[in-house]
N, C-alpha and C positions, 0 to 999 in steps of 0.2 A: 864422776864429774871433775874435768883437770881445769875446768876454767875458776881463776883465782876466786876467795871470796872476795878479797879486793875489788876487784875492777867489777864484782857484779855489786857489792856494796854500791862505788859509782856510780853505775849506771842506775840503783833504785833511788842515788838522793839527788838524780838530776830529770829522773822522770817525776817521782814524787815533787820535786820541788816547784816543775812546770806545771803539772797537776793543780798544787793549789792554788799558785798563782793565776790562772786561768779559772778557776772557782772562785776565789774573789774578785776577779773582772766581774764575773755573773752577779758575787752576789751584795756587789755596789749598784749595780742597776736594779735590783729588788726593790720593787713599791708596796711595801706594805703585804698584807692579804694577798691582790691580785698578784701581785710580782714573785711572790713568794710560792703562788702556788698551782701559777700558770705562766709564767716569764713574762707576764705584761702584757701578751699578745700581739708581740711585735718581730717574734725572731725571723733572722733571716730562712729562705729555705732549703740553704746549704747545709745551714747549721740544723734545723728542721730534720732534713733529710738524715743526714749524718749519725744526731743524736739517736731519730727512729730506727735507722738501721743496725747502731753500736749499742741499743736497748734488746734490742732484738737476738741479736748476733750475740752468742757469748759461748761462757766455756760447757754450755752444754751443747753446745753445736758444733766447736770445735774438738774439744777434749769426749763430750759424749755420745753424740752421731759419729764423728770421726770413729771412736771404736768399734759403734753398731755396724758402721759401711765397713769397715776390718772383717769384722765378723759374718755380715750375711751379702756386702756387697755392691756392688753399683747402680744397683734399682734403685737406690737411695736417692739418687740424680735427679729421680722425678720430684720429691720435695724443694729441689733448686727452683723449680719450673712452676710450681704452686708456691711458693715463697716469694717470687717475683710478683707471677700473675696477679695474685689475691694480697699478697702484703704491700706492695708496692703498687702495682699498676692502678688496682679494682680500688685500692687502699685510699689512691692519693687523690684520681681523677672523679670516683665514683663517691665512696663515700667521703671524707675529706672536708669536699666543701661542703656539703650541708652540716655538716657536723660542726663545723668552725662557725656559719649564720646560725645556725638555732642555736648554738653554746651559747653566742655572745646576743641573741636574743631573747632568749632568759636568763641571760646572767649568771651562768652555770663557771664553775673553776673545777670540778673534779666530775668523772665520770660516772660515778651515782651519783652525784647530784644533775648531772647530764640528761638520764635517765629520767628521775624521778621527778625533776620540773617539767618533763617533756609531757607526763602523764598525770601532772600533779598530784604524785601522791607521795607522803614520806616515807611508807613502808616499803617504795621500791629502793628509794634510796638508803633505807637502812638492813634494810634485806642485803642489796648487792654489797653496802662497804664490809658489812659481816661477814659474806661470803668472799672479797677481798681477801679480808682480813684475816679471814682462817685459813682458807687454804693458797692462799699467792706465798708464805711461807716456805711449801712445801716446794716449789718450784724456784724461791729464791736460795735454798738450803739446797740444790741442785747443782747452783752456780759457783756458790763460794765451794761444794765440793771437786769441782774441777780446777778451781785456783789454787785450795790447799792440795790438790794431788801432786800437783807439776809444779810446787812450789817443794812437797816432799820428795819428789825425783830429782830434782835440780837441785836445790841446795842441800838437801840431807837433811834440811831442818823437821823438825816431831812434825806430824801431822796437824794436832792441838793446836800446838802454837800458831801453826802458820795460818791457821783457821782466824782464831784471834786478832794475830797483826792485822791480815789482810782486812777481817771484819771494822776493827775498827778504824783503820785510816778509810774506808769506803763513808764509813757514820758521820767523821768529823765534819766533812765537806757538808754532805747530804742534810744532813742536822742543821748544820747551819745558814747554808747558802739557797737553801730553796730550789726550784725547777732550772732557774735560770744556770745557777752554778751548774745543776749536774749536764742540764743539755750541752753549755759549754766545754766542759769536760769532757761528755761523749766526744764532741765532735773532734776534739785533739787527740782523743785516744784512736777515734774512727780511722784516722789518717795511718796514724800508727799501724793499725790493725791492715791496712793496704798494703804500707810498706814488709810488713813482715811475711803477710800471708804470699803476697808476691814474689819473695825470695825464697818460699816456700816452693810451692811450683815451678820456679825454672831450676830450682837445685835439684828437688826431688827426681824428676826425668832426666834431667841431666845426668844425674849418676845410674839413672838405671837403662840408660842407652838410648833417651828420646822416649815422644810419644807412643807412637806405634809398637815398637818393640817391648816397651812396658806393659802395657796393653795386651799385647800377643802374650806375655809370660805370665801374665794373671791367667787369662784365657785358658792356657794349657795346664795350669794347677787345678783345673776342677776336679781332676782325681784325690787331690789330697784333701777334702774336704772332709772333714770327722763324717763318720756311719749317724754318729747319732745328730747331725745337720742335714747330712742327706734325706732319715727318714723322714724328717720335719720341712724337706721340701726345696733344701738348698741344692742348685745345681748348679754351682760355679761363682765367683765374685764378678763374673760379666756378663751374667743372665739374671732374668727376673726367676724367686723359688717359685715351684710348681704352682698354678692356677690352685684355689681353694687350700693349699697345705696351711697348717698352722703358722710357717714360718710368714706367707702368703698374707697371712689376715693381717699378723703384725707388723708388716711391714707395708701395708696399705692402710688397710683401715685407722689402725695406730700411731703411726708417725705420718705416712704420707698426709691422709687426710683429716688426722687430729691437729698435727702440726700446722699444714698447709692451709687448709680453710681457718684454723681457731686464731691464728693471727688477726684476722676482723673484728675478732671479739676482744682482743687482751687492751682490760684499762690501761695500764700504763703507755700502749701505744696510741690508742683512740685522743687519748686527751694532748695528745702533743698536733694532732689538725686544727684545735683552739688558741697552739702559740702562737698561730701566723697571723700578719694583716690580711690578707685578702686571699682569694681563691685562686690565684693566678699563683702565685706564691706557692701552691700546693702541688699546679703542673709544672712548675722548674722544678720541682724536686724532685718527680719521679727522675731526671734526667741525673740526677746523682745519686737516689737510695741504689735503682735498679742494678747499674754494675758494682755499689758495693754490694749488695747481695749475693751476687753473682761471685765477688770475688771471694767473698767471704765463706759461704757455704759451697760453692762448688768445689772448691779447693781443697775446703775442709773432707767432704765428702770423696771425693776421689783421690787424693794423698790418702786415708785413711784404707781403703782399697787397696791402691796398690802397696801400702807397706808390709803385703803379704809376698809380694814379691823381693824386698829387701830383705826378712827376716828369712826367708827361704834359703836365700844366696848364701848370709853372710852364717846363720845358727842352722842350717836345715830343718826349721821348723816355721809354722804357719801363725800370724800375731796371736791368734786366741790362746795359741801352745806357750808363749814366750811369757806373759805374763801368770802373777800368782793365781790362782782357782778359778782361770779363766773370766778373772775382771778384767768388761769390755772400756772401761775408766780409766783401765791403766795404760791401753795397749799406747794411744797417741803420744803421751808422756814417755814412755819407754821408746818408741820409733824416732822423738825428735831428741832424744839425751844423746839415741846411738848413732842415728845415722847423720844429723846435720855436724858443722865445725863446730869448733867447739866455744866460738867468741858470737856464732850466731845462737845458738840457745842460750846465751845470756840476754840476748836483743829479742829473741823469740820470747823470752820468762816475760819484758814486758807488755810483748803484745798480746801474752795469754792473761796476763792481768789486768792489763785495758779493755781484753771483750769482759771480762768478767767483771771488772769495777762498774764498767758502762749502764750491762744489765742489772746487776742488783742496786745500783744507785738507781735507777729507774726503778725497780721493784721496794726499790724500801722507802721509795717518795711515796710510790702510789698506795701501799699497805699501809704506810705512815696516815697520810689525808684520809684514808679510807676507814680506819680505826678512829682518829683524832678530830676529822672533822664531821663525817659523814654519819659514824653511827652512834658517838658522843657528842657532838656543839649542835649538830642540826636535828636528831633523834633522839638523843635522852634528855639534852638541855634544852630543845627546840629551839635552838637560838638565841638562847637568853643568856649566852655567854660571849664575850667580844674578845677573851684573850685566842681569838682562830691559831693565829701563828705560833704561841704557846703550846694549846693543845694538840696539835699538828704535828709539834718536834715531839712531844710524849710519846706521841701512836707510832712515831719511827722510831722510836729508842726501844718502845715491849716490842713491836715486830721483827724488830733484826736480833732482838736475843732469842726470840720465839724461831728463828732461821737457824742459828748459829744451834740453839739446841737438836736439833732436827739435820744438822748436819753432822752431828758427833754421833747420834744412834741409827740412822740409814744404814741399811745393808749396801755392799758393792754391787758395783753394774746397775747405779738408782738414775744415774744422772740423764739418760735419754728418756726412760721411763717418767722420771717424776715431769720431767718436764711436758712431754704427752698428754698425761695424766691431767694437770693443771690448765691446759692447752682446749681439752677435750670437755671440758668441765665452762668452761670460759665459754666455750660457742653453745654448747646445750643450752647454758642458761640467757647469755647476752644476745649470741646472734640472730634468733630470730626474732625479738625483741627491739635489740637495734634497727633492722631493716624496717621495723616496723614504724617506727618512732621517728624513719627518716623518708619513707619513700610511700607509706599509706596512711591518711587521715584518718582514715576509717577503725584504727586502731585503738583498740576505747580503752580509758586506766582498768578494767578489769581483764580484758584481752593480755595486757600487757605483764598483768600479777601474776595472771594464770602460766603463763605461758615460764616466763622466770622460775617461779615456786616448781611446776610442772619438768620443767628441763633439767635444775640442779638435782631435784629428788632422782627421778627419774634416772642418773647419772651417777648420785653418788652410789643407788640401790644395786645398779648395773657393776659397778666396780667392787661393792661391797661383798655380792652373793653369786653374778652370774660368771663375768668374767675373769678368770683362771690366772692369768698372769697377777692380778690384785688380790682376787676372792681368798685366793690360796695360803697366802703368805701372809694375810691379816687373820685368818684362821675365824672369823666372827660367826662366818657360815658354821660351820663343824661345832663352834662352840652353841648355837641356836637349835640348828636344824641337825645336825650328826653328822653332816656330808661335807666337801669340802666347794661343791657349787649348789645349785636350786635345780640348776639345767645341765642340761649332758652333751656330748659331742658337738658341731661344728658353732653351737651355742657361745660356748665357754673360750672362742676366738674372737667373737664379733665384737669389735670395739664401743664401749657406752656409747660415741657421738653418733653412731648408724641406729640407733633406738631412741638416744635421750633426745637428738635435737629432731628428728621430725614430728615426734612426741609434744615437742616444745613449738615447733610451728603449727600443728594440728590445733593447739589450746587456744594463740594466740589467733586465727583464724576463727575458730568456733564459735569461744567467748567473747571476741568483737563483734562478730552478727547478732547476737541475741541482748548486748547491754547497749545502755544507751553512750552515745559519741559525744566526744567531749565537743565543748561549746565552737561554733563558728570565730568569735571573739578572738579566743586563746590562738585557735588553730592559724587566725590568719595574724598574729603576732610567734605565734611560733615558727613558722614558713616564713616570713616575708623576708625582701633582696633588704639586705643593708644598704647604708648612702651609698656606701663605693662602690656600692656591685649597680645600684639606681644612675647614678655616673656615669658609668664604663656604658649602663646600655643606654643612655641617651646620646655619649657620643657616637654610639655605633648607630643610633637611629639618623642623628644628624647627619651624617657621611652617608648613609645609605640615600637620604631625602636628598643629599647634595648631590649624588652622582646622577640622580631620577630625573631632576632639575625641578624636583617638588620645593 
C-alpha cells in the first residue's frame, strides 16, 4: 500500500470528525425513552430511507457477497432484484405503514415489544429479544469482520487491533446518542457509500475495456473454473450452477432467498417504519432506498465478478487462486488494494467503513434494546424499573463484546454465511408471524407463540443436524449421533428457511383456528387509521363529494 499513512490518517480524522458531529445533531433531539429509542417518530424519509438501506448494506455485502460472486458468479444478481423487491418496494409500500399505525397504536418502541403487544403476550416479547440477543451477534461479528479485514489489507494494521478501534468508535456514538444519532449517521455515511461505490463501477470497466467486453472475458474464462467448482455445479461466472447441484441450493436457497425474503423479517430494519410521521412518508422513500440498493449491491455484486477478469490479465490466476486458502473475505480487499489508484482506496477504506459502521450501529442498537429493554425491564423486571435508557446502554455495551468475541474466533469465508444464516433464522421465526400480526385478525396470541417457538427450533435444528455447510463444522451431530448429518444426499443442501418457515406458517395457521381470538376491543385499537391518516381521508372524501357536486 504506497498511499501515505499521513493523508489516510487525514482523511480518518475528518470523516471521524463529521461522524460525530452529525451524531450529536441526533442526539440533541433525543426525548428521553421515545427519542432515544425510536428517534421520536418524526424522521424525515430520506433520512428513513438512507439509514434502512446503509443498515442493511454493509461489509458483508460488500466485502462478503462481493467475494462469493468472485467465486461462484453473477447469478448472485438475482439477490439485487429480491433486495429491492421485498426489502424496499413490498418493505416500504406494503408493510411499512401498518407497522408504523399499530407501533404507534400500542405504544410499542422496539420490535418485540412490536410483536408482543400486538398479541399481548410477554413471552413473545421476551422470547424474540432473547432470540435477538443471542444470535444478531453472530451476524453483527460478520460485519466488523469485513471492516477489520480491509482495514488489515489497507493499512497493514494487526487484525486485533483494527477489530478493536473500529469496534469501539461504532459504541461511543451508538451508546450514547440513541436511534436518532445512528440513523443520522447512516444517512451521511449512505451518501458516502454512493459516492464511492460509483467510482467503483465507472473505473472498474473502464479499465477492463467497457461493459460488454468485460463481460465477453468473464464469459470465455468458464474454462478455468477449478474441477472441484465444476463438480459442485459451477459453470462459468455468467451462468447460473447447474439446476439442483450443491453449488445450486446455496446459491439459491441460501443467500438468494434466505437473504432476499429474510430482510422482512430483520428487527433492526422493521422498527425504523415507526420512525416516520406518516405513511406517505414511507412511499417517498422507496424512491431513494431503491436505487441505493441498487447501487449498492449491484455493484458490489458484479465488480466482485468480474475481478476474475483483472486478476487473470494482470497474475494469470482466477480471485479464489489469489488470495490465502482460498478465503472468499479476502478476495474484495485484495481487488480494491490492487487494481484501484492508489488515493482512491484511501477514500474507498471510508466507504468500506461507513457500510460497515452503519450496519453494526444498527445491530448493536437493536441487540442493545433487545437484551436491555425487552428481556430485562419488560420481562424479568416487568417494568418495575424506570432507569429504560440506562438499561438499554448496558445491553449494547455485553452485545457488542459478545460480537467483537465472536469475531476473533470465526473461521475465514464466515462473513456471507453468517450473515444468511442470521437472515434465515430471522424469517422462520418472525416472518410468518409478522404477516400475521399485520394483515389477519384472525391470528390468536397462541397461533402466534406457536408459530415463533415452531420456526426458530425448527431452524436452529435444521442448521444444527441436517444441513452440511453448519451441521459439519459445529461437529454436534457426530458428537450425538456418530454421523456428521441426520439426513443424507440432496437433504443436507436444502436451506433451514425451505423447512423452518413453512413449518412456522403451518403452526401459526393451525393453532389460530382451534384457539380462541383475541378480543374485538383490542383488535379494533390495534388496526384503526390514526388522526392523520383519518385527515388525509376525509379530505379526500371531501374533493371527491365536491367534484360529485354531493
Amino acid at each position: 500500500m504506497a498511499v501515505s499513512i499521513s493523508v489516510l490518517i487525514l482523511f480518518l480524522i475528518v470523516y471521524l470528525g463529521a461522524t460525530f458531529y452529525v451524531a450529536y445533531l441526533g442526539y440533541k433531539k433525543n426525548s428521553q425513552t421515545e427519542g432515544y429509542m425510536l428517534a421520536g417518530r418524526g424522521v424525515h424519509p430520506a433520512i428513513m430511507a438512507l439509514s434502512y438501506g446503509a443498515a442493511f448494506i454493509s461489509t458483508s455485502a460488500i466485502i462478503g457477497f462481493g467475494g462469493v460472486a468472485a467465486s461462484l458468479g453473477m447469478g448472485l444478481l438475482w439477490l439485487v432484484f429480491m433486495n429491492i423487491f421485498f426489502g424496499i418496494f413490498i418493505a416500504f409500500v406494503v408493510f411499512g405503514p401498518r407497522t408504523r399505525r399499530m407501533g404507534l397504536n400500542l405504544g410499542a418502541i422496539t420490535y418485540p415489544e412490536f410483536i408482543g403487544k400486538r398479541f399481548q403476550s410477554k413471552f413473545i416479547q421476551a422470547f424474540s429479544g432473547l432470540l435477538i440477543g443471542v444470535f444478531m451477534p453472530l451476524y453483527a461479528s460478520s460485519v466488523i469482520i469485513g471492516a477489520g479485514r480491509f482495514l488489515e489489507t489497507t493499512l497493514g494494521v494487526n487484525y486485533n487491533i483494527a477489530l478493536i478501534i473500529f469496534t469501539i468508535i461504532i459504541a461511543s456514538y451508538v451508546i450514547k446518542g440513541g436511534l436518532l444519532s445512528v440513523m443520522y449517521v447512516d444517512a451521511m455515511q449512505a451518501i458516502l457509500m454512493i459516492l464511492g461505490m460509483g467510482f467503483l463501477l465507472i473505473y472498474t470497466y473502464n479499465m477492463l475495456g467497457g461493459v460488454t467486453e468485460a463481460h465477453q472475458a468473464l464469459t470465455n474464462m468458464a474454462n478455468l473454473v477449478p474441477p472441484a467448482l465444476v463438480a459442485q455445479g459451477h459453470q462459468g461466472w455468467t451462468s447460473m450452477p447447474a439446476f439442483g447441484s450443491p453449488i445450486w441450493w446455496t446459491m439459491v436457497s441460501t443467500i438468494i432467498m434466505g437473504v432476499g425474503i429474510g430482510v422482512l423479517a430483520q428487527p433492526q430494519l422493521a422498527v425504523r417504519f415507526m420512525t416516520v410521521k406518516d405513511d406517505r412518508s414511507l412511499k417517498r422513500a422507496v424512491a431513494v432506498g431503491g436505487p441505493f440498493l441498487l447501487m449498492m449491491v449491484g455493484v458490489a455484486y458484479a465488480i466482485g465478478a468480474i475481478s476474475n477478469v483483472y486478476f487473470y490479465r494482470t497474475m494469470g490466476k482466477i480471485a479464489i487462486q489469489v488470495v490465502p486458502d482460498g478465503n472468499t473475505d479476502l478476495i474484495m480487499p485484495m481487488f480494491l488494494n490492487h487494481a484501484l489508484p492508489e488515493m482512491f482506496v484511501a477514500i474507498f477504506m471510508l466507504c468500506l467503513l461507513a457500510a460497515a459502521m452503519s450496519t453494526a450501529a444498527a445491530q448493536f442498537h437493536t441487540m442493545g434494546t433487545a437484551i436491555g429493554y425487552d428481556v430485562y425491564q419488560q420481562s424479568i423486571m416487568k417494568g418495575k424499573s424506570k432507569a429504560t435508557v440506562h438499561v438499554t446502554k448496558i445491553g449494547i455495551a455485553f452485545t457488542i463484546l459478545v460480537a467483537v468475541i465472536l469475531a476473533y474466533i470465526l473461521p475465514g469465508s464466515i462473513i456471507a454465511r453468517a450473515t444468511a444464516m442470521f437472515m434465515g433464522l430471522c424469517t422462520a421465526a418472525f416472518l410468518p408471524l409478522f404477516i400475521g400480526a399485520l394483515f389477519w385478525k384472525r391470528t390468536t396470541k397462541a397461533g402466534a407463540t406457536a408459530s415463533l417457538v415452531i420456526g426458530s427450533l425448527s431452524s436452529l435444528f435444521w442448521l444444527t443436524f441436517v444441513h452440511a455447510k453448519e451441521a459439519v463444522p459445529l461437529k454436534i451431530c457426530m458428537a450425538i449421533f456418530g454421523k456428521e448429518t441426520l439426513l443424507s444426499g440432496t437433504w443436507t443442501l436444502v436451506d433451514p428457511i425451505l423447512i423452518a418457515t413453512p413449518l412456522s406458517f403451518l403452526a401459526l395457521v393451525m393453532v389460530s383456528f382451534v384457539t380462541p381470538q383475541l378480543s374485538p376491543e383490542f383488535l379494533k385499537k390495534a388496526f384503526r387509521l390514526r388522526f392523520e391518516d383519518e385527515e388525509n381521508l376525509e379530505k379526500v372524501s371531501g374533493s371527491a363529494a365536491d367534484s360529485t357536486g354531493v
